[in-house]
Backbone as JSON, one array per atom type, in Angstrom:
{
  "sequence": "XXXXXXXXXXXXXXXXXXXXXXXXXXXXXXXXXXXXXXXXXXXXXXXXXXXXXXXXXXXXXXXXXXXXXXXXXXXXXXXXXXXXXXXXXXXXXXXXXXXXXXXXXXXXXXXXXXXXXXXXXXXXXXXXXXXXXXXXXXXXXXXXXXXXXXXXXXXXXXXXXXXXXXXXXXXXXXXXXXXXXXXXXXXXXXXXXXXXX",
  "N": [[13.31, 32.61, 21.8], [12.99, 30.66, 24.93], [14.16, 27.35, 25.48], [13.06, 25.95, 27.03], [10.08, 26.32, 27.09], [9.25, 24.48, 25.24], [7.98, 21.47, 25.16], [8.42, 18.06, 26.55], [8.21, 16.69, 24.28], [8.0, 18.08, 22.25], [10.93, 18.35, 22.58], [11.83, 15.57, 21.09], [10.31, 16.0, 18.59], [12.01, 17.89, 17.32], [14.31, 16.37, 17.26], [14.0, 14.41, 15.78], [13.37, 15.99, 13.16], [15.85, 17.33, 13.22], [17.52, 14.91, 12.34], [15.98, 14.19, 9.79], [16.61, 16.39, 8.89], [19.7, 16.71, 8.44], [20.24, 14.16, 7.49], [19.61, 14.67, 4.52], [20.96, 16.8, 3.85], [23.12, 14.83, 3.15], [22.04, 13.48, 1.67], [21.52, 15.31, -0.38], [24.3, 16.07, -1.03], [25.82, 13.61, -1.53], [23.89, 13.25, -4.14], [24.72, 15.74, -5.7], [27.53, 15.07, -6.17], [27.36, 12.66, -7.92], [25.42, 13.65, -9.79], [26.81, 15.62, -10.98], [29.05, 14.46, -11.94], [28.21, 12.79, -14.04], [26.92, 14.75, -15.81], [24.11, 15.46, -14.62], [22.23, 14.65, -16.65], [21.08, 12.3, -16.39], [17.8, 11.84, -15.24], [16.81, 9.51, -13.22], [19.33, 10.39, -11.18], [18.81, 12.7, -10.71], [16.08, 12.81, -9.66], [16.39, 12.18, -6.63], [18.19, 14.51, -5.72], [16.72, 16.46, -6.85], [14.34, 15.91, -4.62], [15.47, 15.83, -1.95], [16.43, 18.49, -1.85], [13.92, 19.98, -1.89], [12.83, 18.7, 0.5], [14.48, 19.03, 2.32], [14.04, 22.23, 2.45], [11.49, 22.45, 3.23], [11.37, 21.06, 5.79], [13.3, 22.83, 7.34], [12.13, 25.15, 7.17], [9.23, 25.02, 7.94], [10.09, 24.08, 10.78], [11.77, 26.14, 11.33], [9.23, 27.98, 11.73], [7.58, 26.82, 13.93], [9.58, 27.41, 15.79], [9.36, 30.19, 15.74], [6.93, 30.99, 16.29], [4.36, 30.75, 18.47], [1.55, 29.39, 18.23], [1.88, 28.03, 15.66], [0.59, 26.86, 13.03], [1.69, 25.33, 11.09], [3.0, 23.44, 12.79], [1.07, 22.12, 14.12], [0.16, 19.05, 14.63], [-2.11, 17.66, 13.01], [-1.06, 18.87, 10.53], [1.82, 18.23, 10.52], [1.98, 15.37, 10.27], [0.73, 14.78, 8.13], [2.33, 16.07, 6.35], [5.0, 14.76, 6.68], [4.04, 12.71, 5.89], [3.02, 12.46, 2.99], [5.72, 13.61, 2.12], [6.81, 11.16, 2.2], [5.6, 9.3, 0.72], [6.4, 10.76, -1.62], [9.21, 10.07, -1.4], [9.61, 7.16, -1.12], [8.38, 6.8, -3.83], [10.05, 7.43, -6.05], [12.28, 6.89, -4.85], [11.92, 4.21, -5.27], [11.75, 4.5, -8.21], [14.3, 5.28, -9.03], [16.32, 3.65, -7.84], [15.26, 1.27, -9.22], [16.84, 2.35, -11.68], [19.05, 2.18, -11.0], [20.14, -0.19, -10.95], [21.41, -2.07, -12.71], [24.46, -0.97, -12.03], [27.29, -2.01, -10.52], [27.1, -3.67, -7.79], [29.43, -4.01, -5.9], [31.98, -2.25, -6.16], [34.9, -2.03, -6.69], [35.2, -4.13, -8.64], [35.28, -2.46, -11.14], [37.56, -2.03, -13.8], [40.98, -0.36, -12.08], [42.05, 1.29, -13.51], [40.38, 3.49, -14.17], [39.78, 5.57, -12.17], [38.06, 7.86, -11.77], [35.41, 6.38, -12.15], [35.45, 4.5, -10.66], [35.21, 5.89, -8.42], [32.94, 7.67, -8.36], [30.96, 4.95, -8.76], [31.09, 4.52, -5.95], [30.11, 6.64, -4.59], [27.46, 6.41, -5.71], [26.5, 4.23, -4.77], [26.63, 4.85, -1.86], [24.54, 7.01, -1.86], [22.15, 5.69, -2.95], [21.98, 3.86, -0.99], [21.84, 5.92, 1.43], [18.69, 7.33, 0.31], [17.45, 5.55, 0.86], [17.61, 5.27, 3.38], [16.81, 8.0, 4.17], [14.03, 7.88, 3.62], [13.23, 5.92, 5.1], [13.52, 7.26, 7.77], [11.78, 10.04, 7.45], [9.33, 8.27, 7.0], [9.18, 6.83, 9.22], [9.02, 8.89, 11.28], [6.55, 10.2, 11.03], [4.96, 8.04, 10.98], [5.34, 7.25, 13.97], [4.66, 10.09, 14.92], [1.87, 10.06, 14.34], [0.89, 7.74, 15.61], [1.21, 8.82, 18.22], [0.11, 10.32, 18.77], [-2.92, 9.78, 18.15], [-2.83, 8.29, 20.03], [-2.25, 9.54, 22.32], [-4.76, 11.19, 21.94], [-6.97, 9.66, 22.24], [-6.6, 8.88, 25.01], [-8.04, 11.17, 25.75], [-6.79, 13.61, 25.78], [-7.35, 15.71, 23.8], [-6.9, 17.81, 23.02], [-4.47, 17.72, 21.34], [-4.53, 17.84, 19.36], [-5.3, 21.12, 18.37], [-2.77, 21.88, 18.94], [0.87, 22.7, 18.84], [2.78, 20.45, 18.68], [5.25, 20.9, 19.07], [4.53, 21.83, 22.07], [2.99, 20.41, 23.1], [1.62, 19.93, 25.91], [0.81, 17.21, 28.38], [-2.57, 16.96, 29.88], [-3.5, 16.64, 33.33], [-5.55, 14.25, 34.94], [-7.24, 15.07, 37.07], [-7.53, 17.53, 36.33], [-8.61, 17.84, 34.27], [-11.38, 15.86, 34.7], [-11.89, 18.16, 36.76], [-12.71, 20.49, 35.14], [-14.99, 19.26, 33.92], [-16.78, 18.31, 36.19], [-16.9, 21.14, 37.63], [-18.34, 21.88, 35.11], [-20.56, 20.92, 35.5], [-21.83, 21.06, 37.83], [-22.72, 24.16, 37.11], [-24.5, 23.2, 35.89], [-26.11, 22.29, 36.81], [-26.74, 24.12, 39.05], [-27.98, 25.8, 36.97], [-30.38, 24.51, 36.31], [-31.84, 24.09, 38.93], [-32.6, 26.98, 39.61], [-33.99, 27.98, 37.86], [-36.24, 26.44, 38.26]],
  "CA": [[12.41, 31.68, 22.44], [13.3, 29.66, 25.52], [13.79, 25.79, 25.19], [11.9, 25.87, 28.75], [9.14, 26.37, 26.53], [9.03, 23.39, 24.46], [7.85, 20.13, 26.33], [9.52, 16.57, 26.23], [7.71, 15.83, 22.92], [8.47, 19.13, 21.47], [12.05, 18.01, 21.89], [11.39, 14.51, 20.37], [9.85, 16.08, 16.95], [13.02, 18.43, 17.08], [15.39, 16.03, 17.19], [13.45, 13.69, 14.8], [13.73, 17.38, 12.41], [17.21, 17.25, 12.91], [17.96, 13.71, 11.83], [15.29, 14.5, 8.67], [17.72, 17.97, 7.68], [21.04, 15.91, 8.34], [19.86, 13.03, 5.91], [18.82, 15.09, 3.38], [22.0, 17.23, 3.78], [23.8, 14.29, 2.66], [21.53, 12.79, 0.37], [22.08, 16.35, -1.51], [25.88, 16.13, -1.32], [26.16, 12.87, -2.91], [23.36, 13.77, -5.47], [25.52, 16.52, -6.67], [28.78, 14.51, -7.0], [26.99, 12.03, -8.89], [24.61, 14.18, -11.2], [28.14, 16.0, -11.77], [29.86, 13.3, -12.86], [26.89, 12.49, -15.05], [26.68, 16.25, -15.9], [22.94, 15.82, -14.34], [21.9, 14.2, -17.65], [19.8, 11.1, -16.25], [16.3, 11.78, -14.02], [17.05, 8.91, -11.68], [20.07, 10.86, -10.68], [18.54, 13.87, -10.32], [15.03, 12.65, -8.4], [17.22, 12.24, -5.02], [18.49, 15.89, -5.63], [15.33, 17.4, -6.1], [13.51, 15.65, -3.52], [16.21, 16.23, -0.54], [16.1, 19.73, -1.37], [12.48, 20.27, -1.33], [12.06, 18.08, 1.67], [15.15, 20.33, 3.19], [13.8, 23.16, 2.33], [10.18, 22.32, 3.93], [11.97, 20.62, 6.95], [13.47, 23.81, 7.95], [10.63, 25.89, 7.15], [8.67, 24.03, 9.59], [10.84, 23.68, 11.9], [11.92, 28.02, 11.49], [7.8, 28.53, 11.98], [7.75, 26.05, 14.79], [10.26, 27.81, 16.65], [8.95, 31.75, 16.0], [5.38, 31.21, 16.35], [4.01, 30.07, 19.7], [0.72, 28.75, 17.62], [2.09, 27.9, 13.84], [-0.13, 25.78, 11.72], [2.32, 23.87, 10.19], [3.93, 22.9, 13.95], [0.13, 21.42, 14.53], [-0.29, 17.37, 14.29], [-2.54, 17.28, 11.61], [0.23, 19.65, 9.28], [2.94, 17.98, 10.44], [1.73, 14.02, 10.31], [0.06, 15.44, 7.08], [3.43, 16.89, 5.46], [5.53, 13.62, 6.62], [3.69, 11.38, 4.64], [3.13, 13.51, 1.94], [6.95, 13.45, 1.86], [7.22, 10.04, 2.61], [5.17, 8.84, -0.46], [6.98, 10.89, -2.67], [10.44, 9.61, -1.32], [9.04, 5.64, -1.74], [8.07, 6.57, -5.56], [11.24, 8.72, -6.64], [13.55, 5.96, -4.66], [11.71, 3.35, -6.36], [11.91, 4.43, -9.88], [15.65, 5.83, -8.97], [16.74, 2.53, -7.44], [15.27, 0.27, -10.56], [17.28, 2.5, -12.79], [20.46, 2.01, -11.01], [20.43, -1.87, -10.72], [22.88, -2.52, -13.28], [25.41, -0.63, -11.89], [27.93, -2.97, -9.87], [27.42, -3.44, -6.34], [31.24, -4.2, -5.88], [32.83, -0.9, -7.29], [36.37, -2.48, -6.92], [35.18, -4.99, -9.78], [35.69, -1.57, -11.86], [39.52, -1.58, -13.26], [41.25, 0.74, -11.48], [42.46, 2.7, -14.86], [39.2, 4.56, -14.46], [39.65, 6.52, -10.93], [36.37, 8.46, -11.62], [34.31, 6.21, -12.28], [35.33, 3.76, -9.39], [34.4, 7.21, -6.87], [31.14, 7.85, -9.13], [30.55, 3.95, -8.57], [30.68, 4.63, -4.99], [28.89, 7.99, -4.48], [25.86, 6.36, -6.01], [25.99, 3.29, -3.7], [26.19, 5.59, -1.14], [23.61, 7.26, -2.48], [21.66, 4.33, -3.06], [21.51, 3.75, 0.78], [20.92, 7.11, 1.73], [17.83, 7.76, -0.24], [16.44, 4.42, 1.39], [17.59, 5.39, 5.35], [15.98, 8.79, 4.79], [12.7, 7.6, 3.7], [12.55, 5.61, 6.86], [13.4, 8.37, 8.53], [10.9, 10.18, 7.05], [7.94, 7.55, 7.34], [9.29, 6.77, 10.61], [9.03, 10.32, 12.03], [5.33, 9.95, 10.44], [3.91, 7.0, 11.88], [5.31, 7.74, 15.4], [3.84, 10.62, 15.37], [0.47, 9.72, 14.67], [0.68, 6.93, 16.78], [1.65, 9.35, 19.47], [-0.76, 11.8, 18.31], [-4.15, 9.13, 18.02], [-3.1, 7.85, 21.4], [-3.2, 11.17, 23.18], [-6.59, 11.69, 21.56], [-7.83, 8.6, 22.97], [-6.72, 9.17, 26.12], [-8.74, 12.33, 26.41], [-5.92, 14.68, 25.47], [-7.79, 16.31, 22.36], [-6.05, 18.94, 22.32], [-3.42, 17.64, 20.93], [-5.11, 17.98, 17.61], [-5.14, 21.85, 18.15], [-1.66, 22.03, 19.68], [2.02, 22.53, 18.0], [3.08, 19.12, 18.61], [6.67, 20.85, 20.18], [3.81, 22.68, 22.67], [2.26, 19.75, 23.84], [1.47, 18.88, 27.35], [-0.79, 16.4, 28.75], [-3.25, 18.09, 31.03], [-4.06, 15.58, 34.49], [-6.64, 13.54, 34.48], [-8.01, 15.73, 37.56], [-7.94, 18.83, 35.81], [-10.05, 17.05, 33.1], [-12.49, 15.76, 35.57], [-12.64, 19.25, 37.51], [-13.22, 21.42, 34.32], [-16.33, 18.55, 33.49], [-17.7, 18.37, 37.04], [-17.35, 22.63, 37.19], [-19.64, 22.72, 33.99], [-21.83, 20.07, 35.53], [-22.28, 21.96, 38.77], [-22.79, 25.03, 36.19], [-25.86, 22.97, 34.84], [-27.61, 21.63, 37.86], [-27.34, 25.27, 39.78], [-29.26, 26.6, 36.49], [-31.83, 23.7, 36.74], [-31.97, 24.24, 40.37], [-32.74, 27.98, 40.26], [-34.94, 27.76, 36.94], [-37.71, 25.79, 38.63]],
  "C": [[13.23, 30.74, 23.31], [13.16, 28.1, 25.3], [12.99, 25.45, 26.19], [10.46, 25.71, 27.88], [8.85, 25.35, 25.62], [8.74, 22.43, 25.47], [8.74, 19.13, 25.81], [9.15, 16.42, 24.65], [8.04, 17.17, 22.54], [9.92, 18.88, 20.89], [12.21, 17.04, 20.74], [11.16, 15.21, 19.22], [10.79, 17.6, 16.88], [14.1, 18.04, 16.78], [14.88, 14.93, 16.02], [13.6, 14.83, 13.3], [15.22, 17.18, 12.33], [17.95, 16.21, 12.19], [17.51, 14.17, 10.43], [16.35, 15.42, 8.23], [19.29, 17.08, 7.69], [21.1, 14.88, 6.93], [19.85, 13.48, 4.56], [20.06, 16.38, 2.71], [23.13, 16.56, 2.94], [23.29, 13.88, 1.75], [21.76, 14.06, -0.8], [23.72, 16.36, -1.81], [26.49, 15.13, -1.78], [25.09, 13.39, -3.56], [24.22, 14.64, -6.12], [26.73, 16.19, -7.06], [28.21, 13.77, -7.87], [26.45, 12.5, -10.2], [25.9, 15.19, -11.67], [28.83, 15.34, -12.24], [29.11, 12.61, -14.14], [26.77, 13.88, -15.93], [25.17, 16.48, -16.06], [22.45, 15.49, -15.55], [20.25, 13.23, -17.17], [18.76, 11.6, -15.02], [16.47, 10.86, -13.19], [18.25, 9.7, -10.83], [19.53, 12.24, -9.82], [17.26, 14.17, -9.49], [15.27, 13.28, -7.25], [17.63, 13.34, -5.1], [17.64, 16.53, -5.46], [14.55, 17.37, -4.8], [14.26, 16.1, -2.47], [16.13, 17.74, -0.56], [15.04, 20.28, -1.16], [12.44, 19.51, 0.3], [13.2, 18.94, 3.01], [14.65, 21.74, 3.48], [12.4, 23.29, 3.24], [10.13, 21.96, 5.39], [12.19, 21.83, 8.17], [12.65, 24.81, 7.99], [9.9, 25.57, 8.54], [9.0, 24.5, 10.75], [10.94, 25.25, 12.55], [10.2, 28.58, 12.42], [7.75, 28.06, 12.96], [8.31, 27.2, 16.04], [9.91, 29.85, 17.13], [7.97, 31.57, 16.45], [4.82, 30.43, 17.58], [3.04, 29.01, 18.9], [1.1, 28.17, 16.21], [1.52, 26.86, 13.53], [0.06, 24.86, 11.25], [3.24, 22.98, 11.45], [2.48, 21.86, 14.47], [0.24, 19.7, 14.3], [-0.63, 17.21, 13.06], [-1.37, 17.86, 10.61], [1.14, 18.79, 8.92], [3.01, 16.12, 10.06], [1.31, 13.75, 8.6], [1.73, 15.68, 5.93], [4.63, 15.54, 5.63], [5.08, 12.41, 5.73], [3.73, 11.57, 3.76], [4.74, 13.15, 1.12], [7.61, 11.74, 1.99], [6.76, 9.03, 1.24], [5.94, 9.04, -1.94], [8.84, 10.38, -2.67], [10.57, 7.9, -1.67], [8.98, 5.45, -3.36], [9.41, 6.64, -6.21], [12.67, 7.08, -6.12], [13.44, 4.71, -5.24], [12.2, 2.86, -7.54], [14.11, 4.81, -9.89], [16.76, 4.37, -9.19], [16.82, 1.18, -8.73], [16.41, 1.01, -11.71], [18.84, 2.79, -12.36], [20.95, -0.04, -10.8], [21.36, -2.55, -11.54], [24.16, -1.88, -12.94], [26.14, -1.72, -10.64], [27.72, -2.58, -8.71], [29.12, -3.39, -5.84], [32.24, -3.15, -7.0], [34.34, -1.32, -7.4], [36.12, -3.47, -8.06], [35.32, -3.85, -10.94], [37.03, -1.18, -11.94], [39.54, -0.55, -12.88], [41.86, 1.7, -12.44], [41.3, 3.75, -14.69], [38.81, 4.68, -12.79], [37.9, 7.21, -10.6], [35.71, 8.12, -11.45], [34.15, 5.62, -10.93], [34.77, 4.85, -7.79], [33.48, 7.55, -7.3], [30.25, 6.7, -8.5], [29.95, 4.21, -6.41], [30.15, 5.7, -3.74], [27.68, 6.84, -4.66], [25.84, 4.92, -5.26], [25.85, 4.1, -2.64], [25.04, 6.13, -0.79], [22.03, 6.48, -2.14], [21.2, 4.33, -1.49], [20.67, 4.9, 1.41], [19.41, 7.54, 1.88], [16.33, 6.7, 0.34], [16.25, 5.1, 3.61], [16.35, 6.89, 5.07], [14.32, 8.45, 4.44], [11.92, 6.55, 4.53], [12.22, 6.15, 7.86], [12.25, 9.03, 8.54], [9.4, 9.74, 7.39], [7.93, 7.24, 8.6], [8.75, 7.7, 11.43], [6.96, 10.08, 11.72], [4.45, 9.28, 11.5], [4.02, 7.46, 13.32], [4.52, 9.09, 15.92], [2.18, 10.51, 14.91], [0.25, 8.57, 15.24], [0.51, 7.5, 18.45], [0.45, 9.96, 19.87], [-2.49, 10.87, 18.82], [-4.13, 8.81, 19.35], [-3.36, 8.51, 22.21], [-4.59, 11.21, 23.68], [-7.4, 10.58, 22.16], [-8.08, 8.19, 24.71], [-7.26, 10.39, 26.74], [-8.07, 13.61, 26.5], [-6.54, 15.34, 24.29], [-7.58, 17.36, 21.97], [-4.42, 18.86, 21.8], [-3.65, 17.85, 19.43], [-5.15, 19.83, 17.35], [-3.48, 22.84, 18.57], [-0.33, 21.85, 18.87], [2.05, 21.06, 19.06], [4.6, 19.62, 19.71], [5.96, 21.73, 21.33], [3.25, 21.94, 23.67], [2.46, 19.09, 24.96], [0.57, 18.25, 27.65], [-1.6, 16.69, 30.25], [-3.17, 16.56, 31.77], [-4.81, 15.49, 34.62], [-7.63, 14.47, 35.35], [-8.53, 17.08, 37.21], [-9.05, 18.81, 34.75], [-11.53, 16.88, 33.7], [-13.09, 17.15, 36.12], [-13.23, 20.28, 36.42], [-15.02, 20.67, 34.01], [-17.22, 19.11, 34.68], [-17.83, 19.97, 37.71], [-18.55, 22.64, 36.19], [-20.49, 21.54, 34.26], [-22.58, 20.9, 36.96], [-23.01, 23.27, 38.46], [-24.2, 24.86, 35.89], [-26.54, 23.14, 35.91], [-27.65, 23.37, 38.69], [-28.28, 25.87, 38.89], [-30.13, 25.93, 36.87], [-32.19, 24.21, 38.26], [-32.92, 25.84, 40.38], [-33.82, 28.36, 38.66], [-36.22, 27.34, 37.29], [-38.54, 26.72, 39.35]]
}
């Protein structure tokens, strides 16, 4: 598939995709130093693991369908505005409950003597971490809102097919082409009336 074929906003919720799989890339690569150093014992550790890989895994999905399928379903507005929040709710809960159950751990990992190497690079994985799990669920809700901001405004401007349209597909017809398809099927009417009487 040509990139010719994607519009400006196609790129936009490609490169907004890319940020989303990057984030989530990392948020899995500390999760697994940490829940290894833990040996994956505690559920707040292991939330941020699950979730980045589901939301990786669905990301690229997407994104794979997106890119084969001229029409794909899940490249539509509603799917995709639909599947960001979705993911965006469950990254708010999960970082929530994650976040409360790391709060005793020291912000200042150098206040950990340095006899204990491990822990002081455990300490600062899961601040890492910690951050991460917050940027991508901006990311996330970010990517979200913008596009249904993008998306509602379209529709209000008389674009309504943006609601049946991959989102990396969408162009915005001109206002005259709008007008001439109306005043075609109004010309349409009055010649029946006209030749009816």
């Amino acid at each position: 598939m040509a990139a010719s074929q994607f519009s400006s906003t196609g790129k936009k919720v490609f490169a907004a995709y890319a940020v989303i799989i990057l984030l989530n890339v990392i948020v899995i690569g500390l999760s697994a130093r940490v829940n290894h150093f833990q040996q994956y014992f505690y559920v707040a550790d292991i939330f941020p693991l699950a979730l980045s890989i589901t939301t990786l895994v669905i990301s690229v999905l997407m994104l794979l369908l997106d890119v084969g399928f001229d029409n794909a379903f899940t490249a539509r507005a509603p799917f995709e505005i639909g599947m960001l929040i979705l993911l965006s709710i469950f990254w708010l809960a999960f970082n929530a409950f994650s976040t409360s159950r790391w709060r005793h751990i020291p912000l200042n990992c150098s206040a950990i003597p340095s006899d204990y190497d491990d822990v002081v690079s455990w300490c600062k994985d899961l601040q890492a971490l910690k951050a991460f799990v917050w940027i991508d669920w901006v990311a996330i809700f970010g990517a979200a809102l913008i596009a249904l901001r993008y998306t509602v405004l379209q529709s209000q401007r008389g674009q309504k097919h943006i609601w049946r349209t991959p989102l990396s597909r969408f162009a915005r017809r001109a206002a005259h082409q709008r007008n001439n398809s109306v005043t075609s099927g109004m010309t349409q009417v009055s010649d029946f009336l006209r030749f009816s009487h």
